[in-house]
C-alpha positions as CSV (number, residue, x, y, z in Angstrom):
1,X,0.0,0.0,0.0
2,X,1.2,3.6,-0.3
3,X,2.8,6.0,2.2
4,X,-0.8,7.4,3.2
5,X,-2.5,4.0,4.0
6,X,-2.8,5.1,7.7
7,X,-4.4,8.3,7.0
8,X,-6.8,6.5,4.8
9,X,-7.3,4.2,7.8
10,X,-7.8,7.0,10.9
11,X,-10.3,8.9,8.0
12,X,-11.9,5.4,7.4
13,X,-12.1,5.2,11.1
14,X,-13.6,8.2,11.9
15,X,-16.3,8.1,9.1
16,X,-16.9,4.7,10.8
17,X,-17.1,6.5,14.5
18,X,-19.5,9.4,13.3
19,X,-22.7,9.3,15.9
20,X,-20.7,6.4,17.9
21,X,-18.6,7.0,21.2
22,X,-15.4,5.3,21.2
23,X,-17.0,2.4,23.3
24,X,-19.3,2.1,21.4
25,X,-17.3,1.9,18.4
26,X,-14.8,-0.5,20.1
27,X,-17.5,-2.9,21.1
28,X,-18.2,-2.9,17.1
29,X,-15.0,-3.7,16.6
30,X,-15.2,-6.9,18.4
31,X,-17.6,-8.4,16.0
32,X,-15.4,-9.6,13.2
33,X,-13.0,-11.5,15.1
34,X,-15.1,-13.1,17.6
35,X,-17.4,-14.4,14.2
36,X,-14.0,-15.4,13.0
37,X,-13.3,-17.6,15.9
38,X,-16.6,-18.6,16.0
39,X,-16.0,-20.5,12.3
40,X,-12.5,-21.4,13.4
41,X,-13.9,-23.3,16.3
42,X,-16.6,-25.3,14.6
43,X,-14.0,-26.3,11.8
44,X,-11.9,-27.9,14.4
45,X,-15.3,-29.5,15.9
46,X,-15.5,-31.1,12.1
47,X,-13.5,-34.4,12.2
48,X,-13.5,-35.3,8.9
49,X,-10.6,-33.3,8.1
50,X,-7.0,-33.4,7.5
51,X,-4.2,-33.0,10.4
52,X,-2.8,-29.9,8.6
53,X,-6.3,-28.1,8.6
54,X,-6.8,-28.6,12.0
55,X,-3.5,-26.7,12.8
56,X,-4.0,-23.8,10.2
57,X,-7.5,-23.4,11.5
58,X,-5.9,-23.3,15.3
59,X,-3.3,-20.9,13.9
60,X,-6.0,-18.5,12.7
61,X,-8.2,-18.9,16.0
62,X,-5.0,-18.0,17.9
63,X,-4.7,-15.1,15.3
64,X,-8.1,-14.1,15.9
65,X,-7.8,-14.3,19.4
66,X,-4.8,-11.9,19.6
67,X,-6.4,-9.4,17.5
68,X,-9.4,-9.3,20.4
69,X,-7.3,-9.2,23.3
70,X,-5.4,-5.3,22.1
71,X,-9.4,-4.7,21.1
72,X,-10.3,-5.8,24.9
73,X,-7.4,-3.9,26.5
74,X,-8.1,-0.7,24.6
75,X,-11.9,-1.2,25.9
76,X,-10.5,-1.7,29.5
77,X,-8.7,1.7,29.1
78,X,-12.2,3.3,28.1
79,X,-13.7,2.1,30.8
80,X,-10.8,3.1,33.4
81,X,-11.3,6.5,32.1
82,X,-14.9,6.5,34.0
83,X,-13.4,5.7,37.2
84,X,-13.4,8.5,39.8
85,X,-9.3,10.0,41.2
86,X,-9.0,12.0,44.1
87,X,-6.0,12.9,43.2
88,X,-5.6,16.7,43.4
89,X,-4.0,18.6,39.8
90,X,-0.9,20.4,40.1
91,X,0.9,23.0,38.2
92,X,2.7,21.6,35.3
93,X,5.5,23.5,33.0
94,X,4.3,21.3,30.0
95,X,7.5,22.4,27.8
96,X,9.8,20.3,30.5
97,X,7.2,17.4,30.1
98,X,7.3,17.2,26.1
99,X,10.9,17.9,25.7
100,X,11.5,14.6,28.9
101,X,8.8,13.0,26.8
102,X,11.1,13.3,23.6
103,X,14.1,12.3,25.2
104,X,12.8,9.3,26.9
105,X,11.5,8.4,23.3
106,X,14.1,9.2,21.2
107,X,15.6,5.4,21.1
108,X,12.5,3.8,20.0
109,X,12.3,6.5,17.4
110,X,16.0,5.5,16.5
111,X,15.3,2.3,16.0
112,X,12.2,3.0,13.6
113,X,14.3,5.5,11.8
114,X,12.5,8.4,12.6
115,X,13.3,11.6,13.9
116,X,12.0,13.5,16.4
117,X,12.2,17.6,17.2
118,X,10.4,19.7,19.8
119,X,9.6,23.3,19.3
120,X,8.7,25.3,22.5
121,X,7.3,28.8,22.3
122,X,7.1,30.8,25.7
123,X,6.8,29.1,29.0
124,X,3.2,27.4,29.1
125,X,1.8,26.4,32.5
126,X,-1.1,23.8,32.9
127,X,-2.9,22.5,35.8
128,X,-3.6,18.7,35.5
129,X,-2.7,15.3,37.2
130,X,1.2,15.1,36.4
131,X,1.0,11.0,36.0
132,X,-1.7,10.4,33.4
133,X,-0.8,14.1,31.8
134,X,2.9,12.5,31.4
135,X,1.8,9.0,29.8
136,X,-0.2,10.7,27.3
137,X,2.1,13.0,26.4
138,X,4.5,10.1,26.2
139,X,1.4,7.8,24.5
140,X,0.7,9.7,21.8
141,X,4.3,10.4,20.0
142,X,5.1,7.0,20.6
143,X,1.7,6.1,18.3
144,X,3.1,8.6,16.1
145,X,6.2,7.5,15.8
146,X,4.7,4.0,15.3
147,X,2.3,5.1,12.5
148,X,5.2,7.1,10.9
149,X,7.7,6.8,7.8
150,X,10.7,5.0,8.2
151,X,13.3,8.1,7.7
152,X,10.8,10.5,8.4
153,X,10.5,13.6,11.1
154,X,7.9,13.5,14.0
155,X,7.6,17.4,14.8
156,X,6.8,18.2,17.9
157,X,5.3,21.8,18.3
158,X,3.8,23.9,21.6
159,X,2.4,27.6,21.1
160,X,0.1,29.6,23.3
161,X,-3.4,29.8,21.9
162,X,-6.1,31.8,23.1
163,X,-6.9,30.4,27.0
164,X,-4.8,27.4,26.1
165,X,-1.5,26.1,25.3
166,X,-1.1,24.1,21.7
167,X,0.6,21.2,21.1
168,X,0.4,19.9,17.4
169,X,2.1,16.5,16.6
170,X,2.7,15.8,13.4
171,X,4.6,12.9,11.1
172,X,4.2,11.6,7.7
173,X,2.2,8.3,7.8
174,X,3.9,5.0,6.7
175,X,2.5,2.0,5.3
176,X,-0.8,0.9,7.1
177,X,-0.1,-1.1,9.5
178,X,-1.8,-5.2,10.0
179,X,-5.8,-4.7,10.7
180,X,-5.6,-1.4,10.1
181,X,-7.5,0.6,11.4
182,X,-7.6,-1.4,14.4
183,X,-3.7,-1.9,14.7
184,X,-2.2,-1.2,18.2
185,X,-1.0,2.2,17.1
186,X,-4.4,3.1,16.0
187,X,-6.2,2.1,18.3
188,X,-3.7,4.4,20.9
189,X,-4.4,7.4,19.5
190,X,-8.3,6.3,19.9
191,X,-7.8,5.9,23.7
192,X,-5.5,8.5,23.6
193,X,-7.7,11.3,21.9
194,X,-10.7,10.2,24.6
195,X,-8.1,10.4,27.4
196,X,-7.1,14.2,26.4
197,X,-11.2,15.1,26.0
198,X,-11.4,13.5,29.3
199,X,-9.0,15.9,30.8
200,X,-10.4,18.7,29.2
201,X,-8.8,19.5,26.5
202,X,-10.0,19.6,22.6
203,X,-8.4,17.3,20.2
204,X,-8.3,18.0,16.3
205,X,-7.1,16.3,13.1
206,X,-6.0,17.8,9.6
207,X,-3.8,16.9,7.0
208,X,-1.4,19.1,5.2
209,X,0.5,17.3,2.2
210,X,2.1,14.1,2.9
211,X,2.2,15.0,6.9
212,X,-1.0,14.0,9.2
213,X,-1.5,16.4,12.4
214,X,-3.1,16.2,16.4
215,X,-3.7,19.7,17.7
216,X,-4.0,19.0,21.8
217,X,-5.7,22.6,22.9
218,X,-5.1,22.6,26.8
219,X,-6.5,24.7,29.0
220,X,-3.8,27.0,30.2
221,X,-3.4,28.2,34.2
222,X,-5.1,31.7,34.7
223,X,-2.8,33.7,36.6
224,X,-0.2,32.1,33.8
225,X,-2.4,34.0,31.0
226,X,-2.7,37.3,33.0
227,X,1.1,37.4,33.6
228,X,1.6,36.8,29.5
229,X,-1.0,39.2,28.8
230,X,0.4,41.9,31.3
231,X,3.9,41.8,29.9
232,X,3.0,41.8,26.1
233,X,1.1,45.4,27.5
234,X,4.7,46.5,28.9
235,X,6.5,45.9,25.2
């Protein structure tokens, strides 16, 4: 398949999604393979076959049975998204937490071939849970470096919006990855895009040439804004 078989896939996807929650679509999901290893079973019920079908036919339940399992555990993280933290926010420089997030990453992106850059703009201060708000940062350029080009860039970009900070990921997709679009990868950025709305924050797609892009808009911290907004006065 070409270079933009992923993109294909995540539009493909989000046609498929349109009036559906992610649960909801996820739960669909689930159909294909458990029909598949519904047949696979009652061919290995039939005993008028051949050793060698038996074992293909137990290959491809095994196969099936995979492909539900990443299905289940992206489900799971759905549903832990529901449950209730006490856990109070705390002031976050999120420039420190994408440039740690890029270094942390920067081997696995070496040994896909990509590479990765951060661009920070001015200081930008956010008030959220600093575990979770770390693993997705962390979450979703790992997907993107998954989903990405082998000898391509993933560009890494924070600005200061109107009452939020930015942050636009953006790579240039690779071949489509097995059961697209419910590969791994894919399915991350599902989870991952319900987990940023969850905290909050808006998540947006767009494609510009040959590069796909996530713009995260996150709320930023108030008296952050005034202090921004107070000195751009002064110049």
């Amino acid at each position: 398949m070409s270079g933009a078989g992923p993109q294909l896939a995540l539009v493909q996807q989000s046609s498929a999604m349109d009036g559906r929650s992610p649960l909801a679509h996820l739960l669909h999901a689930l159909n294909q393979p458990l029909t598949g290893l519904q047949c696979s079973i009652e061919l290995a019920l039939d005993g008028r076959r051949p050793a060698e079908h038996y074992v293909r036919t137990l290959s491809e339940g095994l196969e099936l049975v995979s492909r539900m399992r990443v299905l289940v555990e992206a489900l799971r993280e759905l549903a832990d998204l529901q449950m209730p933290t006490a856990i109070e926010p705390a002031v976050i420089l999120l420039n420190n937490l994408l440039r740690e997030a890029v270094r942390e990453l920067q081997p696995i992106a070496e040994s896909s071939n990509v590479r990765l850059s951060v661009l920070n703009s001015a200081p930008l201060l956010v008030r959220a849970d600093s575990g979770p708000l770390t693993g997705l940062v962390f979450r979703t350029i790992e997907c993107a470096i998954s989903l990405s080009r082998r000898g391509s860039e993933v560009r890494i970009e924070s600005t200061s919006a109107p009452n939020a900070a930015s942050v636009t990921i953006s790579w240039t997709p690779g071949s489509a990855p097995q059961h697209s679009p419910f590969s791994r990868p894919e399915l991350g950025l599902l989870v991952a895009r319900a987990a940023w709305e969850h905290l909050g924050c808006k998540c947006t797609e767009s494609r510009t040439g040959d590069r796909q892009s996530w713009t995260i808009r996150i709320p930023v911290v108030e008296s952050m804004r005034q202090n921004s907004n107070s000195e751009g006065e002064r110049q």
